[in-house]
C-alpha positions, 0 to 999 in steps of 0.5 A: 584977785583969782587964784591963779590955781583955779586955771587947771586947764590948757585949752589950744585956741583955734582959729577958722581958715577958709579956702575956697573949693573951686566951686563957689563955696568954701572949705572951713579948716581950723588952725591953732594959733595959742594955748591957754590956762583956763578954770571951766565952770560947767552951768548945766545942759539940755537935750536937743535934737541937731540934724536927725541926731540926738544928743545934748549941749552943756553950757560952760562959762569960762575964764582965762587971761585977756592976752588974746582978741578973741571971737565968737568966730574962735573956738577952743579946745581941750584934748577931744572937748571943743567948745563953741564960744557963745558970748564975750565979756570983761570978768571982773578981775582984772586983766581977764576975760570970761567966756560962756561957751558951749559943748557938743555931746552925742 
């Protein structure tokens, strides 16, 4: 069982909202819809170039409690951290799930 000490991190879970823009696209906002204890374990990183600006993306795998359905359509969030859910699966404790996640760094 995972020592409910390891979740030292409240991350705000977001959701994407979609409004059309009067000209055929869409406006994507994100609206929060829950709140989180989590334990995020940093995997490594890698430079990379993304729309003429460089910078780099650090990978995390994280776990928190299986009480909300979430996808990779979801985002998560911690104070100016946001991180882009890359991958979903059942961790093997019971009653949680582990994420693999990436970090935007300019």
């Amino acid at each position: 069982m995972i020592d409910p000490g390891q979740l030292r991190t409240r991350l705000v879970l977001q959701r994407p909202a979609e409004t059309a823009d009067d000209q055929g696209g869409v406006v994507r906002t994100w609206e929060s819809f829950g709140n989180a204890w989590a334990k995020v374990v940093p995997r490594g990183s890698r430079y990379e170039m993304d729309a003429d600006s460089a910078g780099a993306t650090q990978a995390f795998t994280i776990m928190l409690r299986a009480n909300f359905s979430l996808t990779l359509q979801h985002r998560l969030v911690d104070g100016g951290k946001i991180y882009r859910i890359t991958a979903i699966r059942d961790a093997r404790e019971r009653g949680f799930i582990e994420l693999d996640a990436e970090l935007r760094v300019e």
